[in-house]
FIVEX-724171 format. One line per field, with one value per residue (C-alpha): residue in one letter; x, y, z. Coordinates in Angstrom, 1 decimal, decimal comma. Layout:
REM FIVEX-724171
code = (A	...)
X = (X	...)
Y = (Y	...)
Z = (Z	...)
***
This chain:
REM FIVEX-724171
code = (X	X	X	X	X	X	X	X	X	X	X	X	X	X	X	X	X	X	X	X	X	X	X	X	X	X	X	X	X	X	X	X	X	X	X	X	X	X	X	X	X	X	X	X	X	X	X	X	X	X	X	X	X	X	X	X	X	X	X	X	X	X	X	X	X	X	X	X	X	X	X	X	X	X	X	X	X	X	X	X	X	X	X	X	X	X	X	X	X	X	X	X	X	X	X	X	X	X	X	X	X	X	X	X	X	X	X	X	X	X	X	X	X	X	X	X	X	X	X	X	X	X	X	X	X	X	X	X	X	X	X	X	X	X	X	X	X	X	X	X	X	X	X	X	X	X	X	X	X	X	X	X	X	X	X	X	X	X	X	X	X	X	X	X	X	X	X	X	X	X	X	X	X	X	X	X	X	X	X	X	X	X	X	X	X	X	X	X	X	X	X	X	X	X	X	X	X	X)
X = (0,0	1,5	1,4	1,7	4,8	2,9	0,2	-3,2	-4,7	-2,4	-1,8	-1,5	2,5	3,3	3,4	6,5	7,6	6,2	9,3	11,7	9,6	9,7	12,7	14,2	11,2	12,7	16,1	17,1	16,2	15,3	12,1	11,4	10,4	11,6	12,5	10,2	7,6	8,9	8,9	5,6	3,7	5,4	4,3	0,9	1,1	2,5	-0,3	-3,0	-1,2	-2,1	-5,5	-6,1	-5,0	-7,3	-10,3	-9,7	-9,0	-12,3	-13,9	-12,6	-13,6	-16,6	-17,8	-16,3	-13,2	-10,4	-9,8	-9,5	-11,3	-13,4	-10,1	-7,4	-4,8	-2,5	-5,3	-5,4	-1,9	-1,4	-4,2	-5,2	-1,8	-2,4	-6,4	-6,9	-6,7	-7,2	-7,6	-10,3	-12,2	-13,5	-15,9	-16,9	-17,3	-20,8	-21,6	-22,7	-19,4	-17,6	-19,1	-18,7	-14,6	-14,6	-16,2	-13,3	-10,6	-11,9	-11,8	-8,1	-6,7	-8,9	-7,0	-3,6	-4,4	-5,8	-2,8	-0,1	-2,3	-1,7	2,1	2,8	2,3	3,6	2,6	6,1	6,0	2,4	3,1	6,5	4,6	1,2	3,7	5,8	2,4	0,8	4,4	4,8	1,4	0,8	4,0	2,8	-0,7	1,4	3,4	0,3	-1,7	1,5	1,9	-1,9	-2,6	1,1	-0,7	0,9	2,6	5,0	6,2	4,5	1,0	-1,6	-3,4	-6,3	-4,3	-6,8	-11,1	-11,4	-11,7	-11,6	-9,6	-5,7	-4,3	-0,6	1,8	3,0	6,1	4,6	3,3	6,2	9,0	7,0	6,5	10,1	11,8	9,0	10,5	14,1	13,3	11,6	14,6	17,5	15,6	15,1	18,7	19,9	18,2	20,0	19,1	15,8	14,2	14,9)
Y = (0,0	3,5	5,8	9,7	11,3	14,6	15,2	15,9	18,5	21,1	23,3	21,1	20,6	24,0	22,8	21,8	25,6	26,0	25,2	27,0	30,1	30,0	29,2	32,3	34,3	33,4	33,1	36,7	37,9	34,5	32,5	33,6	30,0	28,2	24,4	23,9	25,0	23,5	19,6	20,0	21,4	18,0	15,6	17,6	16,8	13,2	12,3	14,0	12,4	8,6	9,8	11,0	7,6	5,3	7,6	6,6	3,0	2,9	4,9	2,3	-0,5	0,8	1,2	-2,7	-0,5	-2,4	-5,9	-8,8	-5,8	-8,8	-10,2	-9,2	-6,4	-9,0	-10,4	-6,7	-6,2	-9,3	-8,7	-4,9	-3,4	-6,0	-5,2	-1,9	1,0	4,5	6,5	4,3	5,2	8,1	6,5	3,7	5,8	6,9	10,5	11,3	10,3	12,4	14,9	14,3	14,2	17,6	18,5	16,6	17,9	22,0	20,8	19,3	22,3	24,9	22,7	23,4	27,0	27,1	25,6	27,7	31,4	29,9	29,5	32,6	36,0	37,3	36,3	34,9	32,2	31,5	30,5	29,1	27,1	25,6	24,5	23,1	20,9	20,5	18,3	16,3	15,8	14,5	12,7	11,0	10,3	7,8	6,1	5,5	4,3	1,9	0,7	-0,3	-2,0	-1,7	1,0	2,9	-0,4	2,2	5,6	5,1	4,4	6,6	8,7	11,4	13,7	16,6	17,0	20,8	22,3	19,1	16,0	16,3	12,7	12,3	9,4	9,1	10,7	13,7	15,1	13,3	15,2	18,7	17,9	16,9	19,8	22,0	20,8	21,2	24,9	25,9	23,8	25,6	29,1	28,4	27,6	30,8	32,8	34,0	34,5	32,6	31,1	27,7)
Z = (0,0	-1,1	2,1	1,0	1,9	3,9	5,6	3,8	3,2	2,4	4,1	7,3	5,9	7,0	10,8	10,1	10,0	13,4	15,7	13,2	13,5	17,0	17,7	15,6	17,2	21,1	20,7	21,0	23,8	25,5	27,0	31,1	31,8	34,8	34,5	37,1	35,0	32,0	34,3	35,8	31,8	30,7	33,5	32,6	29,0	29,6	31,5	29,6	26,4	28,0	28,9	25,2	24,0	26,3	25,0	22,1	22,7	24,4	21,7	19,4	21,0	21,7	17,7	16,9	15,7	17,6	17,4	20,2	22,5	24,5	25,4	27,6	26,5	24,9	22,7	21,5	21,4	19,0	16,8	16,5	14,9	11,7	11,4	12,3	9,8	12,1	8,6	7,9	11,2	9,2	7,3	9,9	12,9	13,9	12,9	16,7	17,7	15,4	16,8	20,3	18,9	17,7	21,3	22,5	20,8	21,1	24,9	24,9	22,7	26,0	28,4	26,6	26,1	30,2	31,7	29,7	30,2	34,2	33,9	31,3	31,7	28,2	24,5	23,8	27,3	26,8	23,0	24,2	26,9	24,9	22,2	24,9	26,2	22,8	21,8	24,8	24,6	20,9	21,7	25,2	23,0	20,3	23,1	24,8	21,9	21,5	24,6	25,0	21,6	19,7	17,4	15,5	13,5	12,6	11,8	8,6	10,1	8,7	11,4	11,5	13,5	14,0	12,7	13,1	11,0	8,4	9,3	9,2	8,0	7,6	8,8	12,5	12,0	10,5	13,9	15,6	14,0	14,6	18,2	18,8	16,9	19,3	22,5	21,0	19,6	23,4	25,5	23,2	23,7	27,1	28,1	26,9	29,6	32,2	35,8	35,7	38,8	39,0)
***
């Protein structure tokens, strides 16, 4: 099966300039974010990240979507990765559960926004610091999904990363490579600030 090389549609490709942009937008003058803060959004994020991911195992096993669900973990573990397509969920997932996942995800992307408004006073931390969350979080939901049901089968897995405002599909290591050149760009900004409460 031929997997496409970026993420569909469009314009979802120019994530990718996020974490440059930033990184060129902080570096000058340096982000005024503690590594405490910077521990405690992640442990945040993680968390959140494995909560996101049994959602959606229960959500899948709740529509018939994930295979070996009436067995134990293992009976998942051996048989989903093989069977289950999550680009196809699109068309085989209820339409009132759709939209309860567009609820879902407006109310993950207020949590982000919530919790870095609470550790930032300026525009530059609180972008700094939801970007920060929003990576180890996207990053914490794959390792989840894997660790529960060995989904993704691999970087090359096709995903529906995002509905609003249309569905984002790419492969795993579309969203994977943004979120980990995020926490690089908002680590290397943040170590060049001097005199910053620990």
């Amino acid at each position: 099966m031929a997997f496409p090389a970026f993420a569909e549609p469009w314009w979802v490709n120019s994530a990718i300039c996020v974490p440059f942009a930033c990184y060129f937008w902080w570096r000058k003058s340096g982000l005024i974010i503690s590594r405490r803060q910077l521990v405690f959004g992640c442990l945040f994020a993680l968390a959140f990240g494995f909560v996101e991911s049994a959602v959606v195992v229960y959500l899948r096993a709740a529509t018939g979507l994930l295979p070996g669900a009436a067995g134990t973990l293992a009976d998942v573990q051996r048989v989903a990765p093989a069977d289950y397509v999550q680009a196809k969920s699109l068309t085989q997932f209820p339409p009132s559960l759709l939209t309860v996942e567009v609820f879902r995800e407006a109310a993950t992307i207020v949590m982000l926004l919530s919790a870095a408004a609470l550790a930032a006073s300026r525009l530059r931390e609180f972008c700094a610091f939801f970007l920060w969350e929003f990576a180890a979080w996207d990053i914490a939901y794959y390792a989840g999904l894997w660790l529960l049901v060995r989904w993704p089968a691999s970087f090359k897995s096709l995903d529906v990363l995002f509905l609003i405002p249309e569905p984002w599909i790419a492969q795993v290591w579309f969203p994977i490579l943004v979120s980990s050149l995020t926490l690089a760009a908002v680590a290397a900004t943040r170590a060049k600030s001097k005199g910053l409460p620990r």
